[in-house]
N, C-alpha and C positions, 0 to 999 in steps of 0.2 A: 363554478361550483365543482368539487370535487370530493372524493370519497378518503377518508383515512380510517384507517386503526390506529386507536389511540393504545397506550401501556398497556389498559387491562384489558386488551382485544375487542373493546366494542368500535361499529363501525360511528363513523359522523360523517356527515354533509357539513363540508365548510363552504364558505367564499374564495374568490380568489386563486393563483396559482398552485400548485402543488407546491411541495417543498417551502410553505413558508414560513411553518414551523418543526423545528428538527426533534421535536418529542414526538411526532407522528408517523406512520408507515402509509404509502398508497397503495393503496390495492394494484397490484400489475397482472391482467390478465395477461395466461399464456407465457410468465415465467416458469417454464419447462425445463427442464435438464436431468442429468444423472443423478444427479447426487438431491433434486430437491422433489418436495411431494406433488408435484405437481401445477395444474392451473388456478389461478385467482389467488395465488400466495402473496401474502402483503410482505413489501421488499422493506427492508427498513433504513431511513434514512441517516441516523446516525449508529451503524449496529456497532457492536462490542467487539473489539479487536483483540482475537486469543492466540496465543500461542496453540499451533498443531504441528501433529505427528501425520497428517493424512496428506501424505504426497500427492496420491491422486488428484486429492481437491485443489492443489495447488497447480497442477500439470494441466488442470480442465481449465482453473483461470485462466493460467499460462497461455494458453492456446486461446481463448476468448477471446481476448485483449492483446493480444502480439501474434495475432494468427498469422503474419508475415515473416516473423521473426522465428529461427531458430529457436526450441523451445529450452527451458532455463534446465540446468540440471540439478534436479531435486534430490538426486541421490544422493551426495555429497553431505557425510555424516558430523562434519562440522556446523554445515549450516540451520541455522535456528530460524524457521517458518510462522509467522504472523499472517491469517485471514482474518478478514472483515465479510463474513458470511458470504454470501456467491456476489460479494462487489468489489470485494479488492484480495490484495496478499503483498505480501512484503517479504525481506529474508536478509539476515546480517550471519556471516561470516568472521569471525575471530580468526586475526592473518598469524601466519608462523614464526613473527617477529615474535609476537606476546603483547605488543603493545600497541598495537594499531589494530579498530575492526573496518569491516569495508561493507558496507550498503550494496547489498545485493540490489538485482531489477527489484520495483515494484508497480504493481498494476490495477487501478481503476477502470472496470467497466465503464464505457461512453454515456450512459443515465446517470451517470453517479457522480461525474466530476463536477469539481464546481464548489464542493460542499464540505471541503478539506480533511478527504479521507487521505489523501496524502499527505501532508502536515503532520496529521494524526500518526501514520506509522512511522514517520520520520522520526516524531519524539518518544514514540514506542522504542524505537530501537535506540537511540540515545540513554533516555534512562536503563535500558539492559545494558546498555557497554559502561554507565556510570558504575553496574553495581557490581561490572568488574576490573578487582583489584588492580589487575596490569596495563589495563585498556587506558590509553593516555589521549589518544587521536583518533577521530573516527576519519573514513576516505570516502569517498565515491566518485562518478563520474558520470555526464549526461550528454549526451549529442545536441550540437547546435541547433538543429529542429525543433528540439523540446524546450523551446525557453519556460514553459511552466514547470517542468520539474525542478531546470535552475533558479526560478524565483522562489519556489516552495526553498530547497536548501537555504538559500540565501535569508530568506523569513528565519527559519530556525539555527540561521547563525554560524550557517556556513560560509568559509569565503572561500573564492579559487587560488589555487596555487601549482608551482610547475614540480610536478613531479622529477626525481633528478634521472627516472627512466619513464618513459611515458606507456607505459604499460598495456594500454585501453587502446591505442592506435593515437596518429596524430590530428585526428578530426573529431576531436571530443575536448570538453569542458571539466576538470579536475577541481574537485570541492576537497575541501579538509573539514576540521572542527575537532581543535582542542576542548578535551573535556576534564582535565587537571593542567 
């Protein structure tokens, strides 16, 4: 048994696991942070993936979720930012060819995987690069470690291919996806 919020904010007592239907939110005590109001906030499991302008928000994921890693650079006024509320972010780059964009990082908090919110931003960013006019090939690239991100690409119809300069270093996995 477990607690959700359903659409119109009322709670229910279901059966069963969480998550096992994706129109509902669980209640997660003690989701705390910067940016959210506080404890007993119901997290939602399939949230709406929007384009922002709130770097922060993006820099706080960042660090959430790659707190190992080097943090991504948000400054960069080319780049076009996609969150999925405080459980994911994404970010695509339009390259200085004109005709190629490149899949920035993107990041799912460890509750949340599973449930294809990466998927989801992958074809977020796909349909942006369709609706533009010069963008012919999207790019990106994943580390051998991550075979889930390389299967996500590969679901949405990516295949790998050898760059003719390897740009990302030589221990990394090179995706394409023509999109005309």
């Amino acid at each position: 048994m477990h607690k959700v919020q359903n659409q119109k904010g009322h709670l229910e007592t279901l059966p069963g696991p969480a998550g096992d239907r994706h129109d509902l939110h669980p209640v997660c005590p003690g989701a705390d942070h910067p940016h959210g109001p506080g404890k007993d906030r119901p997290v939602r499991l399939r949230p709406p993936l929007r384009r922002t302008k709130d770097l922060r928000h993006i820099l706080w994921l960042d660090g959430e979720i790659f707190a190992d890693d080097d943090p991504v650079d948000v400054w960069d006024p080319s780049v076009l930012w996609w969150a999925a509320g405080d459980l994911a972010f994404c970010g695509v780059r339009p390259l200085s060819c004109g005709t190629s964009a490149f899949l920035l990082r993107a990041g799912v908090v460890e509750e949340a995987r599973g449930r294809g919110l990466q998927r989801r931003m992958i074809q977020t960013r796909l349909l942006w690069a369709k609706t533009q006019e010069r963008i012919q090939t999207v790019i990106t690239y994943t580390i051998p470690e991550n075979p889930w991100s390389s299967n996500n690409l590969i679901r949405c119809g990516f295949r790998l291919y050898e760059p003719q300069e390897r740009w990302a270093g030589e221990a990394v996995n090179y995706f394409q996806k023509k999109i005309r």
